[in-house]
VOFIDO-508051 format. One record per residue: x, y, z of N, C-alpha, C in turn. Coordinates in pm, whole numbers, plus 50000, padded with zeros to 5 digits. Atoms other than C-alpha are relative to their C-alpha. Layout:
REM residues N
XYZXYZXYZ...
//
This chain:
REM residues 414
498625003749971163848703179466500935008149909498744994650119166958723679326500414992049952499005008950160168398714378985501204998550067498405002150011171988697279042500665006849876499174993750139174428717278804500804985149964498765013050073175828691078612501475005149936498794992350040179348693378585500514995649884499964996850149180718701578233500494986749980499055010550086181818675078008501004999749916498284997350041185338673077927500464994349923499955008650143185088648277651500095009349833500064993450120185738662277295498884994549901501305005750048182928661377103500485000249795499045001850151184198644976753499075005649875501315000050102182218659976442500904991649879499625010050162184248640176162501054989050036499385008249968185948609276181500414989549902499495000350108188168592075984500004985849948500105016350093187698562575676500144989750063499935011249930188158528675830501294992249957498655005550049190948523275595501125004750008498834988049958192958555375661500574994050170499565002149809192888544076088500654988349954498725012649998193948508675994500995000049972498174999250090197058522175774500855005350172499564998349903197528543276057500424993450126499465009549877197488517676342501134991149939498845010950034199718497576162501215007950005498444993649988202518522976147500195009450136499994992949845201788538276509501455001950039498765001249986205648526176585501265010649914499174990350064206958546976287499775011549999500764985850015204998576576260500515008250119499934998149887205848576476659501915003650034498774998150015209298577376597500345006849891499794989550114209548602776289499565015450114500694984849909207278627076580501405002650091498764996449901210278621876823501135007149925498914996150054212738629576578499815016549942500084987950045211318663176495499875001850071500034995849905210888672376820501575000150096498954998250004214298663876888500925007849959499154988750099215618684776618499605012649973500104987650006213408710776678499955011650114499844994249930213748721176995501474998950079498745002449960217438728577218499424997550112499875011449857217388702677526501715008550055499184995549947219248716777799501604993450003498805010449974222308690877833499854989449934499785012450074223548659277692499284989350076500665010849916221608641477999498514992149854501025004550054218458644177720500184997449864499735003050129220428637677389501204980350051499785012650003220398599677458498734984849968501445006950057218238565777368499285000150074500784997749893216918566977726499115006349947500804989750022215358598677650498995000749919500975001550087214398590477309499134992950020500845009449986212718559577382498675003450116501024999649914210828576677673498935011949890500994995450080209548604777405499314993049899500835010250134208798578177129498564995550049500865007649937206588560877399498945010150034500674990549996204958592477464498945003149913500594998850109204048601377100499224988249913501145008550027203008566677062498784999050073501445000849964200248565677325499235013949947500784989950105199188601677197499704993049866500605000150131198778589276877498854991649987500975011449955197058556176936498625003750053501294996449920194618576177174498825005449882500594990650113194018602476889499434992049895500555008250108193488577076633499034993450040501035004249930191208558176858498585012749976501004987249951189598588676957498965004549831500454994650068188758601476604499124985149891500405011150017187878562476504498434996350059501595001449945184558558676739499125012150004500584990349945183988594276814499555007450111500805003449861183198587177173500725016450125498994988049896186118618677293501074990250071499365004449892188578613777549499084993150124500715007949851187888586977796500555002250147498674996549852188678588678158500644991950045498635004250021192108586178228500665003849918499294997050103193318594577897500765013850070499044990549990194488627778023500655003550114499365001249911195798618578342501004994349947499435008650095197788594378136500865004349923499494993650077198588611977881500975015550055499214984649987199768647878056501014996250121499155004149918201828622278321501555000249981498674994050094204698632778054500575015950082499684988449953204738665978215500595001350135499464999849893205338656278540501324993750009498385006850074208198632178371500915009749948498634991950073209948661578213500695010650153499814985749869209478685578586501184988550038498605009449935211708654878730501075003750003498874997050116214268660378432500775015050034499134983550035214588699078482499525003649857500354995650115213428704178133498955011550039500574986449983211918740678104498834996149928501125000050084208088740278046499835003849843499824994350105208478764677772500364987049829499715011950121210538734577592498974990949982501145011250020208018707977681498485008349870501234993750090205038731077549500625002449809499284997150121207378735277228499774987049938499905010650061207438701577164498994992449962501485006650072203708692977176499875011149898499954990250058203858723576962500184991149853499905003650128205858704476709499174987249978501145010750001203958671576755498705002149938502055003450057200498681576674500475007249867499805001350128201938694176342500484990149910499275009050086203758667176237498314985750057501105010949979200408645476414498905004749833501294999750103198068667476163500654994049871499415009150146200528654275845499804992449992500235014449996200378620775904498564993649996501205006849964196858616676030498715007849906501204991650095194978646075789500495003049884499124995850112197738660275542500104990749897499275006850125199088633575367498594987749963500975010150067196248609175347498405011249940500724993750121194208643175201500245002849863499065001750164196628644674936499874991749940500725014950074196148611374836498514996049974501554997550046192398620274824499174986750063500735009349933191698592175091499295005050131500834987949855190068620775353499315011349892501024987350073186968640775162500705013950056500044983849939187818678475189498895003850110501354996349884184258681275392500854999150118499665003049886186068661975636501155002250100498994992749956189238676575666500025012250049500674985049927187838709275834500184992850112500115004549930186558690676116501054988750082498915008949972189568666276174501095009850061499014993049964191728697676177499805011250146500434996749877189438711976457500304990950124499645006649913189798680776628501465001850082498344999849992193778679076604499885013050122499224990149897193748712676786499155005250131500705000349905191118708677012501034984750108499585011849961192808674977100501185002750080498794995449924196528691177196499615013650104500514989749868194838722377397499524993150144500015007549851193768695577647500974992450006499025004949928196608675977651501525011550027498944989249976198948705977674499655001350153500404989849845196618719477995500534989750073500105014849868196998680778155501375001350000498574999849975200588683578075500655012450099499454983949998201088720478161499754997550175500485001749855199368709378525500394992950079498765006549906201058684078610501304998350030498714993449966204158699578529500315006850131499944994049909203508722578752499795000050139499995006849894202198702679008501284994750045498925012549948205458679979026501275011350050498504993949988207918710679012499675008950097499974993949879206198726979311500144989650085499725014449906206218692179504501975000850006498594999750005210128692479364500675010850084499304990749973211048727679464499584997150179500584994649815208968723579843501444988950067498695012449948211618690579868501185002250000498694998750010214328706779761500245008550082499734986349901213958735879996499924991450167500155012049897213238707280306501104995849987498425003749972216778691980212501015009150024499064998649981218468718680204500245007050146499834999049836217208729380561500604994050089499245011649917218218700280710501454997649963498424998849974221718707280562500575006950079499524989749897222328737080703499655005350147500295001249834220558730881046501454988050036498795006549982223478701481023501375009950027498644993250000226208730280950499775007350096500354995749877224618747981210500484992550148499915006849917225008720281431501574994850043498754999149976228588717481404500694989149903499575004950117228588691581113500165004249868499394992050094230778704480839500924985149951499605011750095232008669980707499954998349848499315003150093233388656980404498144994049946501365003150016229628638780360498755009350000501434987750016227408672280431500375006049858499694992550127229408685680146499444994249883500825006950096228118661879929498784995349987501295001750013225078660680017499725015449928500174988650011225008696580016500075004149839499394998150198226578695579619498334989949899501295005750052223558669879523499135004950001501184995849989220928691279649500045015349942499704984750104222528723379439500335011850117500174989149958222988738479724501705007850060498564994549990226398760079720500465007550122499204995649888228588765179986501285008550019498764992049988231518791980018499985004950026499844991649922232618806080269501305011549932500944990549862233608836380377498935001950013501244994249989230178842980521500345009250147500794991749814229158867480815498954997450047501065010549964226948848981017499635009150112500884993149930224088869181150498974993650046501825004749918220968862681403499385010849970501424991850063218098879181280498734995150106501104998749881215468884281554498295010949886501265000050083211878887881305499295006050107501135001249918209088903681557498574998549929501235000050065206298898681264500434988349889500095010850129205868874980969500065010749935500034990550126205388904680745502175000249992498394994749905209408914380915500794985549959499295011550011210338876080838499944996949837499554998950175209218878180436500745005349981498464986950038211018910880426501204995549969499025004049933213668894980585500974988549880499825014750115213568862380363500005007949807499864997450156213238879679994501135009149973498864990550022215748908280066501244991849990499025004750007218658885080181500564989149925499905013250021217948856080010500405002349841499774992550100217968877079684501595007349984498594996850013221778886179788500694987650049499495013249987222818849979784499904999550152499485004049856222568849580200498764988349984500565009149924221568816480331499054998050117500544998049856218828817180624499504989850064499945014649908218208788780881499095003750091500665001549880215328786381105500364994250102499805002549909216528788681405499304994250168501034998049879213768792181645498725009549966501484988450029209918809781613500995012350015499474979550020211078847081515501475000249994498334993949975215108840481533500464993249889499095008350111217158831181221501555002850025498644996850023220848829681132499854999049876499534996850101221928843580835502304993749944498845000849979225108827580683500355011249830499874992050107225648862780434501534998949969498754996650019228758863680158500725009450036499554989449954231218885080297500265012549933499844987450096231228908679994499055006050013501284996249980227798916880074499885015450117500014986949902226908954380241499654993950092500465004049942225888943880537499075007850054500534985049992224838978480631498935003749986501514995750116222438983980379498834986750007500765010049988221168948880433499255005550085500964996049908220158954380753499035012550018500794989749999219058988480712498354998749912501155011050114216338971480431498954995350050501195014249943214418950080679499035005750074500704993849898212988971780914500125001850141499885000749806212098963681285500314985149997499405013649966214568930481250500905008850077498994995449982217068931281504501424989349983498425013550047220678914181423500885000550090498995005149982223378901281595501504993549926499255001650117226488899981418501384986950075499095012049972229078869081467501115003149929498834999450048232748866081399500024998449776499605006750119233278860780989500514985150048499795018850052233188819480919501004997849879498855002750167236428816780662499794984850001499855013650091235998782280628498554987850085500995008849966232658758880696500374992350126500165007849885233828745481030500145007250103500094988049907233788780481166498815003450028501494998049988230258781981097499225003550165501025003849869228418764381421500845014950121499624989549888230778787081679499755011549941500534988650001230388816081508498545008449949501624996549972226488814481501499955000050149500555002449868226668805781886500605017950055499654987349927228448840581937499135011849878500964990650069226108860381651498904996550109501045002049921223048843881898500505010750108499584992049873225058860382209500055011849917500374987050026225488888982051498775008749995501584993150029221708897081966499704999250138500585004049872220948883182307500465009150094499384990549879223318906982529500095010449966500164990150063223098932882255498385007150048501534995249934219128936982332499915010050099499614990149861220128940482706500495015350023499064984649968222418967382705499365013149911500524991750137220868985382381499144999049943501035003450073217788981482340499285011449893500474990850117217229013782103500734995349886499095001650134220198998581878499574989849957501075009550090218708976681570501564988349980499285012250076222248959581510501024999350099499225002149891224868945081780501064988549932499195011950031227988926581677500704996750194499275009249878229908901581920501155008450060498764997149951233098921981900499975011250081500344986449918231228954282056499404994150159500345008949869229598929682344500014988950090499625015749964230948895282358500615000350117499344999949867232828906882670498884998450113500815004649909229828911382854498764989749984500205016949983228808874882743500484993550090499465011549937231088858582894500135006250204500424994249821230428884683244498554994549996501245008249999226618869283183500094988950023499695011149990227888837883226500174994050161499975002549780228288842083632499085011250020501084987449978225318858583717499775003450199499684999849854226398853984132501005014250024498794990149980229278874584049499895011949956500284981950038227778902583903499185003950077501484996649844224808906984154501275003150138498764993649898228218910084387500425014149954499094983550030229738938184188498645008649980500934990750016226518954284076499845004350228500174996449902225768953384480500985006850106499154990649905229078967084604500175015649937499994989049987229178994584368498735013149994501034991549992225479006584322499024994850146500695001449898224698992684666499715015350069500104982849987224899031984790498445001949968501474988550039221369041084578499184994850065501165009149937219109012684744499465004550105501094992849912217609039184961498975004249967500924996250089214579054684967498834994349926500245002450073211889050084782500114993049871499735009450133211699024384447499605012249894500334988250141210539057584268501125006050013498514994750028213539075984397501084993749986498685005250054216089050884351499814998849868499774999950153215109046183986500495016949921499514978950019215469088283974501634996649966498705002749981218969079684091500564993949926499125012550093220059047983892499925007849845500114996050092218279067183583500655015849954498974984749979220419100683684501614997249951498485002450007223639084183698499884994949862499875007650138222989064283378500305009349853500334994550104222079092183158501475014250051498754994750032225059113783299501464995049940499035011450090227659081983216500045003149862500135004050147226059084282844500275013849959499864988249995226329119982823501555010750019498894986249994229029149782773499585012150058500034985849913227309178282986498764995250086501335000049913224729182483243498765005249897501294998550093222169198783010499824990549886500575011850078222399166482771499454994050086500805013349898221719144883037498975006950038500824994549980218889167983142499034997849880500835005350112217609165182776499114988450001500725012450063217689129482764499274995150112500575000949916215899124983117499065005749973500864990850043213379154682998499645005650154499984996149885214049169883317500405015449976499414988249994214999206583380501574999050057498164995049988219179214683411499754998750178499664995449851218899225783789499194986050073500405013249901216779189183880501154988549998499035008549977219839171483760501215002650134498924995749915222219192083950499614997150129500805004349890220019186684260500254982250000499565016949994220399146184188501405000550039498725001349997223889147584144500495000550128499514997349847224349160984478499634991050131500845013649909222009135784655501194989749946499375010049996224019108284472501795002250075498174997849955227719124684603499314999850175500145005849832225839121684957500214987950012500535012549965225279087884915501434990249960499255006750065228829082684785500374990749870499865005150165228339080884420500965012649927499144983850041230799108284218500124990449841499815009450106230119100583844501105010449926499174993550024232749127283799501614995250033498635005649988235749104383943500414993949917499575012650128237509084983664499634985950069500125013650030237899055183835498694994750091501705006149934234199053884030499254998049844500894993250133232879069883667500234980649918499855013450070234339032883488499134988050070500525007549915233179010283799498055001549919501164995149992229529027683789499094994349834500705001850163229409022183388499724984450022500225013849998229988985883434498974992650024500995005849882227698979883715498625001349920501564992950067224858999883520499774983249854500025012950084225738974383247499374987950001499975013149935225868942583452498265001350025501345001550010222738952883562498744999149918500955003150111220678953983259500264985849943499825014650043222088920283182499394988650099500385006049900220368908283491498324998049976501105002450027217288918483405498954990949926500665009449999214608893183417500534987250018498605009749964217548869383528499194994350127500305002649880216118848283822501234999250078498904999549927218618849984100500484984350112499875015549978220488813484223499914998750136500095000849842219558805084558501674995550020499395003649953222208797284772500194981950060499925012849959223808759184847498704992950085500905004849889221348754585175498585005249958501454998150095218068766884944500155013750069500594985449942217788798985153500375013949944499824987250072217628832385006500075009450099499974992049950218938862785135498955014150068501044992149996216388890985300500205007349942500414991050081215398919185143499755000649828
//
């Protein structure tokens, strides 16, 4: 049968232990000794605020340094080590100071001064008085610092336990604030919630949708902006809003992230501008896509017009069909020739660009061109050339658009 590994023993293993008359002095002054430790720990380390220069405070460190001591004196009294519990118990201080806000650093400072002012009391001064053999004062002073290395770690752990529990809670409230400001609550009550949970609000912001297509693209996303005070709000799998200060590049932000794409919304001057001008940063990314899908960044004020033409999708399937009704001959390979002829001459300043960006030869455009002026297309008229842009527009805003049946359910042929 395999050996079980026995798992280590975490007990301190006592080699000297102290007179019977030295522990009794000691238990009898547990209360003072316990309150002389607080007071040097008080005075020797700087506590962030006046919250921890009060009796509250003291009385919760006194109580502290008394069960440490009690334990220790115990402990070095039988020999037996730490029992279990003791350092659940004992390092439950640590998770009491993460509460507080007190900086580890300080806490670890303070068992720091403790187990010096513990070795005075409990080895120092009763060796001076020649009531602790020298033999034994070796071994006592091993103890002492074997004794605070485990209650430091129990402290140090459940510090750290409580202030990642703290920080995961505090980052959970303040979602649910700003899915509220999102939502169009900007009240006198979010503000104060919002002020309790630290989490600062001042506007101007520029309130961006951020379209993530990766998690790698959504850390990015999250350490770059979040690192320039912007706010980010899970909006939806892969879509955030950003509510960024308006002093902020925006530019350079976005240029930073990668393959995010953004939507840019009106500036929010004052927290009850917020919710509407996330609903037009969303439209923006959303009708920005459509029309532009090589461009990484789309504000509202470059496309919000053809939002609110997305908004009747009867009435554009009318205009797209009166003025590119003409190409719908033919072949579905040659009308895309066509639709993708006219498009790329619209975007274009000569026939050999548009030839470029088709990757066609010069003389196959000129050949299109002429097919589409049969068919009564002329992207050379001003006011067909404006119509034609539109339509081309409208139509990419259609795409993947289901089309609304008509009142009596029946759909048109073809």
């Amino acid at each position: 049968m395999a050996q079980l590994t026995k798992a280590p023993d975490l007990r301190l293993s006592v080699a000297a232990t102290l007179p019977p008359e030295v522990t009794v002095l000691l238990l009898s002054e547990v209360d003072v000794i316990a309150r002389r430790m607080t007071r040097h720990i008080l005075a020797g380390i700087s506590l962030p605020d006046s919250r921890f220069r009060t009796l509250g405070y003291f009385r919760t460190v006194t109580a502290a340094c008394r069960d440490a001591l009690r334990t220790f004196v115990r402990l070095l009294r039988d020999g037996r080590g730490l029992r279990a519990g003791d350092l659940e118990r004992l390092g439950s201080m640590g998770a009491q100071q993460a509460e507080l806000d007190v900086p580890l650093e300080l806490v670890f400072g303070a068992y720091r001064l403790a187990a010096r002012v513990l070795w005075d009391e409990v080895i120092g001064q009763p060796a001076i008085l020649n009531d602790v053999p020298p033999s034994t004062v070796i071994g006592l002073t091993s103890t002492v610092l074997e004794y605070f290395d485990e209650i430091s770690a129990a402290v140090g752990g459940a510090y750290l336990e409580t202030r990642e529990r703290l920080l995961r809670q505090r980052d959970r409230d303040r979602d649910r604030i700003l899915q509220r400001l999102l939502a169009g609550d900007a009240s006198a009550e979010l503000r104060r919630t919002a002020v309790s949970a630290e989490l600062t609000l001042l506007p101007p912001y520029t309130v961006v949708a951020c379209s993530a297509p990766t998690i790698e693209a959504e850390r990015l996303l999250e350490e770059t902006w979040r690192a320039e005070g912007a706010h980010l709000i899970g909006d939806e799998p892969g879509l955030w809003i950003a509510l960024v200060p308006e002093a902020r590049n925006l530019v350079r932000l976005c240029a930073e992230v990668g393959p995010v794409t953004f939507g840019v919304g009106p500036v929010a001057t004052t927290l009850d501008a917020v919710a509407p001008s996330a609903q037009q940063a969303r439209r923006a990314l959303e009708v920005g896509r459509r029309l532009y899908p090589d461009r990484s960044v789309h504000t509202d004020a470059e496309v919000g017009v053809f939002a609110a033409l997305a908004d009747d999708h009867d009435a554009m399937r009318t205009f797209i069909d009166r003025v590119l009704g003409p190409l719908a001959v033919g072949t579905p390979n040659r009308r895309l020739e066509l639709v993708a002829t006219l498009e790329a001459l619209l975007d274009s300043r000569s026939i050999g660009e548009a030839a470029e960006r088709l990757g066609v030869h010069r003389h196959t455009v000129v050949y299109r061109i002429a097919r589409l002026r049969q068919l009564g297309v002329d992207a050379d008229d001003p006011e067909q050339r404006h119509q034609l842009w539109l339509a081309l527009r409208c139509a990419r805003l259609l795409e993947d658009q289901p089309a609304t049946a008509p009142p009596d359910g029946s759909r048109g042929a073809g």
